[in-house]
Chimera marker file (.cmm) of the C-alpha trace (Angstrom):
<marker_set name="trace">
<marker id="1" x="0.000" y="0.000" z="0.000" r="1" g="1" b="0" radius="0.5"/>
<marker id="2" x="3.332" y="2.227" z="0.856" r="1" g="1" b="0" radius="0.5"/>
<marker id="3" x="4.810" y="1.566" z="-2.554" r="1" g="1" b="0" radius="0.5"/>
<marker id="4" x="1.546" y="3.014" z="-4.008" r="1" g="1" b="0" radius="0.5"/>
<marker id="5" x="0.718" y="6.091" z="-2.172" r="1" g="1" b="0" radius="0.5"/>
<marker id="6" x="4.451" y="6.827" z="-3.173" r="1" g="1" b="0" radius="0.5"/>
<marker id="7" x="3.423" y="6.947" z="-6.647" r="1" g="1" b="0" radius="0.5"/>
<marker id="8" x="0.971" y="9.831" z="-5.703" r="1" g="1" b="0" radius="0.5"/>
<marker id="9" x="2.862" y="11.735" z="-3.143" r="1" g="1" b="0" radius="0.5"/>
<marker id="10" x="6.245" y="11.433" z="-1.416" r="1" g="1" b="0" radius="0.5"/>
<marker id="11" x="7.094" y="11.017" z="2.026" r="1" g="1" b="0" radius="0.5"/>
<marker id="12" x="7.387" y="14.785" z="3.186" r="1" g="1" b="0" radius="0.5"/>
<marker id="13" x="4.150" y="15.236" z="1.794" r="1" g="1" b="0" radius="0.5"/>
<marker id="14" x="2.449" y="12.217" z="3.586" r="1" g="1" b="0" radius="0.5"/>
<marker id="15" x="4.520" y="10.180" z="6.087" r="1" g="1" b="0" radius="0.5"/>
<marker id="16" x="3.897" y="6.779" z="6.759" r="1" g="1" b="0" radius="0.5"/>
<marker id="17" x="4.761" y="5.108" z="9.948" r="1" g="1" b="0" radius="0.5"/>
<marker id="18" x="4.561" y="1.323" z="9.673" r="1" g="1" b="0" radius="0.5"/>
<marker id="19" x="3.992" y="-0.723" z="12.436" r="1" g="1" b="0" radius="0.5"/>
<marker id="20" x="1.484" y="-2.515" z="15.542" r="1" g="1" b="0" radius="0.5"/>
<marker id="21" x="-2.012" y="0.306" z="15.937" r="1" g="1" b="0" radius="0.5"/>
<marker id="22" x="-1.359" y="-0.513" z="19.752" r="1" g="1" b="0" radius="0.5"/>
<marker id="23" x="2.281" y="0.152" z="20.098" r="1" g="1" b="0" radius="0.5"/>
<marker id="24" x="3.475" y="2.099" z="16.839" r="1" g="1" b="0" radius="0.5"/>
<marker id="25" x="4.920" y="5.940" z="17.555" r="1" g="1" b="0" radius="0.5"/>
<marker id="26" x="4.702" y="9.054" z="15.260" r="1" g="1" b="0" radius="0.5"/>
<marker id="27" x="6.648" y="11.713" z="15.856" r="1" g="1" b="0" radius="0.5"/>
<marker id="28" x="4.638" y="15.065" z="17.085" r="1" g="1" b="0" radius="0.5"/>
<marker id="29" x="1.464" y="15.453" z="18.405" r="1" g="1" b="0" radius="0.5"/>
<marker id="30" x="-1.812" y="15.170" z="16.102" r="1" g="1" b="0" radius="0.5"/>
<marker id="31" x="-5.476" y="16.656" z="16.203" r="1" g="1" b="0" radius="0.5"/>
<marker id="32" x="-6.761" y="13.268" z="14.839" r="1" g="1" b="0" radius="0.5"/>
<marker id="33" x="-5.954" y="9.493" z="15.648" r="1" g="1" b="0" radius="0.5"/>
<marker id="34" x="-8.748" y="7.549" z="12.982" r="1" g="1" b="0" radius="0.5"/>
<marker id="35" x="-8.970" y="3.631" z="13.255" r="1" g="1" b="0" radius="0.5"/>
<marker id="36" x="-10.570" y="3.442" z="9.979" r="1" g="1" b="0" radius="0.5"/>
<marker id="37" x="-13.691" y="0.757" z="8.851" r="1" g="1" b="0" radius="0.5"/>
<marker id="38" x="-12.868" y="-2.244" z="11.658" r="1" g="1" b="0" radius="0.5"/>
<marker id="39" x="-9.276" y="-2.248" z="11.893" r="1" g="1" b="0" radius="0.5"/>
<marker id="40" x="-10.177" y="-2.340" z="15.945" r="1" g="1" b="0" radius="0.5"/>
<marker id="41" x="-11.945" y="-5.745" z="15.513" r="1" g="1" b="0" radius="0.5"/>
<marker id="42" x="-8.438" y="-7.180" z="14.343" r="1" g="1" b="0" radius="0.5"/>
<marker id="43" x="-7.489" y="-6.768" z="17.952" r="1" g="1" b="0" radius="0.5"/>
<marker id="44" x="-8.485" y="-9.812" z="19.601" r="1" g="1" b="0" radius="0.5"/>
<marker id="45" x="-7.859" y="-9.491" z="23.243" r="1" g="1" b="0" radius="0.5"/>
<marker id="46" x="-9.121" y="-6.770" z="25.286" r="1" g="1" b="0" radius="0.5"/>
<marker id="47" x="-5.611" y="-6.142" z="26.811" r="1" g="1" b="0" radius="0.5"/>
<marker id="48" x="-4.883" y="-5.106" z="22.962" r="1" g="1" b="0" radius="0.5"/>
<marker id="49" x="-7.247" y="-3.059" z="22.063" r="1" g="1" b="0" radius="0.5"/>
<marker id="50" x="-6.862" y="-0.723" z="25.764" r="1" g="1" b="0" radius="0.5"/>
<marker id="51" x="-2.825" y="-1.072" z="24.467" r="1" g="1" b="0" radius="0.5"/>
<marker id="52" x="-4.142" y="0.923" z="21.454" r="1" g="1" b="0" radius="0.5"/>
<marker id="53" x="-6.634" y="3.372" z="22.939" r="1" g="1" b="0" radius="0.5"/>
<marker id="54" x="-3.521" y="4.040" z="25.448" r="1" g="1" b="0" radius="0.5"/>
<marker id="55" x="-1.331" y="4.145" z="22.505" r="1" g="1" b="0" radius="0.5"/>
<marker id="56" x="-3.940" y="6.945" z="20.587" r="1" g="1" b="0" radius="0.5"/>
<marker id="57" x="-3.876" y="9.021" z="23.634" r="1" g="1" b="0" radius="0.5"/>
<marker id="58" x="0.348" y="9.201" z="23.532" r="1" g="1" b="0" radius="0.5"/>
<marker id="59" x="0.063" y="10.628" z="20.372" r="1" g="1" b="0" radius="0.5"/>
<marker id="60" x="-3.091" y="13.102" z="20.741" r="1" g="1" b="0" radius="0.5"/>
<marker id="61" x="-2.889" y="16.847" z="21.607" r="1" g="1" b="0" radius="0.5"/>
<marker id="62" x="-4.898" y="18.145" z="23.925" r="1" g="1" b="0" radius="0.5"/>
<marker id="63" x="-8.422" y="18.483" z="22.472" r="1" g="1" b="0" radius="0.5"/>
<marker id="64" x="-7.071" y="15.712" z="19.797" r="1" g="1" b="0" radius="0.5"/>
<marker id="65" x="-9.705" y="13.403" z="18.540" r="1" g="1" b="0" radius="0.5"/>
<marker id="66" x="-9.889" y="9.485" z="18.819" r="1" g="1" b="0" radius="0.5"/>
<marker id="67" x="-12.363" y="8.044" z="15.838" r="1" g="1" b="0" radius="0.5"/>
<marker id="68" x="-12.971" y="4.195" z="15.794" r="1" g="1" b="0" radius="0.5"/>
<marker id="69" x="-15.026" y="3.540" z="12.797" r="1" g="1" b="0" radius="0.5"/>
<marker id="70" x="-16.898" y="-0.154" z="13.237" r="1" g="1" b="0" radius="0.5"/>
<marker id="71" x="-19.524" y="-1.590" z="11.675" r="1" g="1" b="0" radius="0.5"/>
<marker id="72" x="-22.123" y="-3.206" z="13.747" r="1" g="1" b="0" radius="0.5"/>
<marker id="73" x="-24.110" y="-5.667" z="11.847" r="1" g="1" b="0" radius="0.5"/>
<marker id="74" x="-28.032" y="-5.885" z="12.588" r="1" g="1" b="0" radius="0.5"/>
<marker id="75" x="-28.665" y="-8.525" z="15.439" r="1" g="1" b="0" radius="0.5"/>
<marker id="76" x="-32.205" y="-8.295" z="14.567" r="1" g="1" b="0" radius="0.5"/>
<marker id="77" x="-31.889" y="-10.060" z="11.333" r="1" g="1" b="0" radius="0.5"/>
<marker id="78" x="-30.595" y="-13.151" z="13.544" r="1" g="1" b="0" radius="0.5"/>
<marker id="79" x="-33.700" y="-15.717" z="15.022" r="1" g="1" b="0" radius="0.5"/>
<marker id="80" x="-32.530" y="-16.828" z="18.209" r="1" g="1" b="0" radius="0.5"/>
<marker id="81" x="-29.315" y="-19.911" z="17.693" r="1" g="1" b="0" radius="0.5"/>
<marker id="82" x="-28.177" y="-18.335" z="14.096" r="1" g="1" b="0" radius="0.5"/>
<marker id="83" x="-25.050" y="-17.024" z="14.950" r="1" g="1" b="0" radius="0.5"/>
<marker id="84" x="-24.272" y="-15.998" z="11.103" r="1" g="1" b="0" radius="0.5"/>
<marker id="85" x="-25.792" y="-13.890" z="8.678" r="1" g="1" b="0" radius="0.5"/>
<marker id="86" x="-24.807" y="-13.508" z="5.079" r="1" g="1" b="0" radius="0.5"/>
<marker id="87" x="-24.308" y="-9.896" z="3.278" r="1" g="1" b="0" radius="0.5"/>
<marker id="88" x="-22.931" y="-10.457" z="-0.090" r="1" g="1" b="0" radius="0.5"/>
<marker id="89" x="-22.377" y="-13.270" z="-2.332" r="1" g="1" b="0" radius="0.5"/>
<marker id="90" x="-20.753" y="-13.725" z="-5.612" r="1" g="1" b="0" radius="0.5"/>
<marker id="91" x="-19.008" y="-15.944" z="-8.178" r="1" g="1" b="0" radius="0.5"/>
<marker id="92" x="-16.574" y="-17.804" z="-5.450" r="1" g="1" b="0" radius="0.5"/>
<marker id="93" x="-17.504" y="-15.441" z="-2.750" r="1" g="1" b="0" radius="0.5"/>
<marker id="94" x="-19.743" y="-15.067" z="0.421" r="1" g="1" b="0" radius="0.5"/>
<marker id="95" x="-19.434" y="-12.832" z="2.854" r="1" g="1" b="0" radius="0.5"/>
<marker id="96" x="-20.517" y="-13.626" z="6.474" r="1" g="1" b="0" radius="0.5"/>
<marker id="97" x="-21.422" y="-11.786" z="9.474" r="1" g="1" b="0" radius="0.5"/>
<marker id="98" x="-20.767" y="-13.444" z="12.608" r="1" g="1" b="0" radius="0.5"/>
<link id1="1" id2="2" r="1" g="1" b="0" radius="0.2"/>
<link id1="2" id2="3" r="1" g="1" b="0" radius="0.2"/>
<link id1="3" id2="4" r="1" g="1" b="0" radius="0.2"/>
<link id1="4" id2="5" r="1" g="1" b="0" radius="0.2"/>
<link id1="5" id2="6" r="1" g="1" b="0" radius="0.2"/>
<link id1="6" id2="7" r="1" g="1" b="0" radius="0.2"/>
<link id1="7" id2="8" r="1" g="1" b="0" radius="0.2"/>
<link id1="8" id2="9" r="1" g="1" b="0" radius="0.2"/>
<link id1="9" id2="10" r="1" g="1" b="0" radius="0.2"/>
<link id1="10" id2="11" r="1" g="1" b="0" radius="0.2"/>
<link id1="11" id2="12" r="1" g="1" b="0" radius="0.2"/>
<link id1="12" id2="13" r="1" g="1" b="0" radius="0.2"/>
<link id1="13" id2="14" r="1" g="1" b="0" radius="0.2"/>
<link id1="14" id2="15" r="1" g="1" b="0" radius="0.2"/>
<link id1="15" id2="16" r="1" g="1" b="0" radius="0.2"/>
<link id1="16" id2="17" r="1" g="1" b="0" radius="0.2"/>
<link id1="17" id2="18" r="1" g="1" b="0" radius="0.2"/>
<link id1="18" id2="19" r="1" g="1" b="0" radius="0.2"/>
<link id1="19" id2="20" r="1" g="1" b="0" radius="0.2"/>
<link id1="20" id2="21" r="1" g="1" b="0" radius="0.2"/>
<link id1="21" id2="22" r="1" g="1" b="0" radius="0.2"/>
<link id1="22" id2="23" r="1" g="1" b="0" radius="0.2"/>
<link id1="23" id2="24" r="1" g="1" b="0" radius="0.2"/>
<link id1="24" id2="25" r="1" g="1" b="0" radius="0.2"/>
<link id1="25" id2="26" r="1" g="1" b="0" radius="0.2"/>
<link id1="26" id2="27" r="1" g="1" b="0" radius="0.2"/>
<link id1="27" id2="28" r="1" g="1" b="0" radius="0.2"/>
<link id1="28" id2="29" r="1" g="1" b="0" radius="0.2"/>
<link id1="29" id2="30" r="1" g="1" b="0" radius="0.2"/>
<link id1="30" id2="31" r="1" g="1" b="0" radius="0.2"/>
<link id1="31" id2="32" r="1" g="1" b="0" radius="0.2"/>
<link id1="32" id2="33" r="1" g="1" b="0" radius="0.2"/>
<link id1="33" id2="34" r="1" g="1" b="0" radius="0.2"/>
<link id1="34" id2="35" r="1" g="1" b="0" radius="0.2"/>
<link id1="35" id2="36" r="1" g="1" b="0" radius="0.2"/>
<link id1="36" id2="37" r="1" g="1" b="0" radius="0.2"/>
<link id1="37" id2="38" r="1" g="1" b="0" radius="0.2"/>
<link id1="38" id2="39" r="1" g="1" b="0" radius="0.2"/>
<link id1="39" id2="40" r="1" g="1" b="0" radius="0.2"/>
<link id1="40" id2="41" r="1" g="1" b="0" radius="0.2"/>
<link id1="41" id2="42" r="1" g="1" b="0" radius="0.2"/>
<link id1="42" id2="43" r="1" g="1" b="0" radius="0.2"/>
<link id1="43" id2="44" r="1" g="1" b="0" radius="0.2"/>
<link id1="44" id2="45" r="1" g="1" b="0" radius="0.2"/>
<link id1="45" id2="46" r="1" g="1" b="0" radius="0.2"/>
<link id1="46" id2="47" r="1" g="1" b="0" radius="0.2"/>
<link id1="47" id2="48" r="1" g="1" b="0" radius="0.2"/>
<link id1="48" id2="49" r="1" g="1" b="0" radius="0.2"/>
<link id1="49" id2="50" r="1" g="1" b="0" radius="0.2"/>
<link id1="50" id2="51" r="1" g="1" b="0" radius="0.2"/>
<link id1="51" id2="52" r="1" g="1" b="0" radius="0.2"/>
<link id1="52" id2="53" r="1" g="1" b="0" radius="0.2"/>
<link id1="53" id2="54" r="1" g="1" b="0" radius="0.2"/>
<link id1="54" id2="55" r="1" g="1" b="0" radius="0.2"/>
<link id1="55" id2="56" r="1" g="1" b="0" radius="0.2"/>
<link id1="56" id2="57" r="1" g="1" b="0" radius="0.2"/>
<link id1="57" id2="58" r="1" g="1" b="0" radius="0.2"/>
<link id1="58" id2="59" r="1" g="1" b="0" radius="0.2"/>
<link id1="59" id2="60" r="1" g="1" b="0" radius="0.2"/>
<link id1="60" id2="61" r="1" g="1" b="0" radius="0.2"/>
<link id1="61" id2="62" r="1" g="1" b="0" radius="0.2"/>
<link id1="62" id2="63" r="1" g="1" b="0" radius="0.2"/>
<link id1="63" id2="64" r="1" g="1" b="0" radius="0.2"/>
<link id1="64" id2="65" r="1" g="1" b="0" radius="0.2"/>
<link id1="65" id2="66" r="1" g="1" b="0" radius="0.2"/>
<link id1="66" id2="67" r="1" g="1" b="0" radius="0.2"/>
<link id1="67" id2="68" r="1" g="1" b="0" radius="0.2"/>
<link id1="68" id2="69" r="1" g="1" b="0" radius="0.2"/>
<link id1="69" id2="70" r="1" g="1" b="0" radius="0.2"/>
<link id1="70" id2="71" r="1" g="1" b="0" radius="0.2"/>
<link id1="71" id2="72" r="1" g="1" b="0" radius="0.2"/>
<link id1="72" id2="73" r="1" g="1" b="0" radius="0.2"/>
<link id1="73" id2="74" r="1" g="1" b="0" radius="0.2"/>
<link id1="74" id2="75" r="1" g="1" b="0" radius="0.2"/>
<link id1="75" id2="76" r="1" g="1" b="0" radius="0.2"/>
<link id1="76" id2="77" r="1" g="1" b="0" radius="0.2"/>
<link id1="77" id2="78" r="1" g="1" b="0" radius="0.2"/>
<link id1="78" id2="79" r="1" g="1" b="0" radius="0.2"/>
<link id1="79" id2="80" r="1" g="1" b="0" radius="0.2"/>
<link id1="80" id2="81" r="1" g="1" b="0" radius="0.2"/>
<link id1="81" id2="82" r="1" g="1" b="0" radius="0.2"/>
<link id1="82" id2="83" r="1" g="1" b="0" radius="0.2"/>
<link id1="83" id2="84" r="1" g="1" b="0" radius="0.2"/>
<link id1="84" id2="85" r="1" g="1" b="0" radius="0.2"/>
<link id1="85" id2="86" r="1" g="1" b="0" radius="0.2"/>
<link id1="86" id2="87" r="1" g="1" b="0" radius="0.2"/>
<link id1="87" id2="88" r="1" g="1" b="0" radius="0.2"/>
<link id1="88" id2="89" r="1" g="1" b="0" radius="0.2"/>
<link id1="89" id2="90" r="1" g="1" b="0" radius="0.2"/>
<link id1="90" id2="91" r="1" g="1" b="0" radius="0.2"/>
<link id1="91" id2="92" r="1" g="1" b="0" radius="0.2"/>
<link id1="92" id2="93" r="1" g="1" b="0" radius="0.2"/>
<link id1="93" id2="94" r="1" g="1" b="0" radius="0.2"/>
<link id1="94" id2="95" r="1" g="1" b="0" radius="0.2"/>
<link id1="95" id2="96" r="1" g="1" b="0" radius="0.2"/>
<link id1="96" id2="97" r="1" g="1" b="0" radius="0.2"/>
<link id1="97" id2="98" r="1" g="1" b="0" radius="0.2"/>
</marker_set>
């Protein structure tokens, strides 16, 4: 993904820090820490996910903004023991919410 924003703008004009959401630094202070659509949901373990919240608040300024953007998918849909629900499907795909 590096190797292609690089074809549209160069490192002084959009650095790129490469590492863990929970433990990766950036140098300065920012206004806005973003977890963008459900990149929280690919930390598992409680213990990870307050390591990244901790991890935001190291690198906001004071009146700095945390946004975690999730998707929650509609429970309703689900009749009590279906623990699944399908959203897309296509040739050699199906998507599942679980």
């Amino acid at each position: 993904m590096v190797e292609r924003l690089r074809t549209k703008a160069d490192a002084a004009t959009i650095p790129v820090v490469i590492g863990d959401m929970a433990t990766a630094t950036s140098p300065g202070e920012h206004s806005l820490v973003h977890l963008v659509y459900n990149t929280i949901s690919n930390l598992l373990a409680q213990a990870e996910q307050v390591a990244c919240f901790r991890n935001a608040a190291r690198h906001l300024r004071p009146g700095g903004r945390f946004v975690i953007e999730l998707e929650v998918p509609e429970l309703r849909v689900l009749p009590p023991g279906q623990r699944a629900a399908v959203f897309a499907t296509g040739l050699g795909y199906v998507g599942v919410d679980t």
